[in-house]
C-alpha angles and dihedrals in degrees: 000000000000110000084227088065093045089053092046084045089047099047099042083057088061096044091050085047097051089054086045085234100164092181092064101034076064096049091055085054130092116228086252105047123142124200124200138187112176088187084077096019090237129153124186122196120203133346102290076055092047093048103049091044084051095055091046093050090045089048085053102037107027102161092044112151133180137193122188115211105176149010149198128193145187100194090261103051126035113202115194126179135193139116139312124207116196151145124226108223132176125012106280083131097053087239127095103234120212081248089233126142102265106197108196123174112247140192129200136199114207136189135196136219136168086353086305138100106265095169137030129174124181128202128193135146098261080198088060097045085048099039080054096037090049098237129118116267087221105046084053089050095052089055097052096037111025093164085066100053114111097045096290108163115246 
C-alpha cells in the first residue's frame, strides 16, 4: 500500500475517533482487525469486537481527541504520533477522577490490510493519563491487571 493511502487511512480514523463516530471507525476496519492498547492490556478481534471496545473507550473517555502530528512507514506499517486530549469519567476503573482534561503525548502503530486498517495498536504512558486525570496509578492498575496486585512481576 502507498504510504500516501495509509496516512489518509490513518488520519480519517482520528478524525472518526475524535467524533466518537463508531460507524465509520468500522468502515475504515478490515473484518479481521485487531485493535490493541497495552496500556490496558486490552485486544479486540473483529469488528463486533471493535465496536463494542470503541463504545467503552468513548463512555470513559467522551470528549477524547486526538492530533496526529508525524508520522514514519515501511511500506507495510505506518506509526503516527501526536497528542490526545481526554477526560477520564465514571468508575470503570474502580477510581473517581478529578474530571479534569488529561493531554498525553501517543503513538500508534498501525497495519493494513485490503485498503483498510487491520491492526492498530495504540501506545500511551497509563501513569501520565492517572497522574492528569487525579487517580492512583496503582488502583487503576489493579483494576486492569488483578493478577498483578500485590507486586506480582509481569
Amino acid at each position: 500500500m502507498h504510504e500516501q493511502r495509509m496516512i489518509e487511512l490513518a488520519h480519517a480514523l482520528a478524525v472518526a475517533k475524535s467524533r466518537q463516530d463508531v460507524p465509520t471507525a468500522l468502515r475504515l476496519f478490515h473484518p479481521d482487525m485487531v485493535l490493541e492498547t497495552p496500556a490496558f492490556g486490552t485486544t479486540s478481534r473483529g469488528l463486533t469486537e471493535n465496536e463494542k471496545a470503541l463504545r467503552r473507550f468513548f463512555a470513559s473517555f467522551p470528549d477524547y481527541d486526538v492530533v496526529l502530528r508525524g508520522h514514519a512507514s515501511n511500506g507495510d506499517t505506518l506509526v503516527c504520533w501526536g497528542t490526545a486530549r481526554l477526560t477520564m469519567t465514571g468508575n470503570r476503573f474502580g477510581v473517581a477522577p478529578n474530571g479534569e482534561r488529561a493531554e498525553i503525548p501517543v503513538f500508534i502503530q498501525f497495519t493494513f490490510k485490503d485498503d483498510l486498517i487491520a491492526g492498530e495498536r495504540f501506545f500511551f504512558d497509563l501513569a501520565t493519563l492517572c497522574a492528569r486525570s487525579g487517580v492512583s496509578t496503582d488502583a487503576v492498575r489493579q483494576r486492569l491487571f488483578p493478577a498483578l496486585a500485590g507486586g506480582e512481576a509481569a
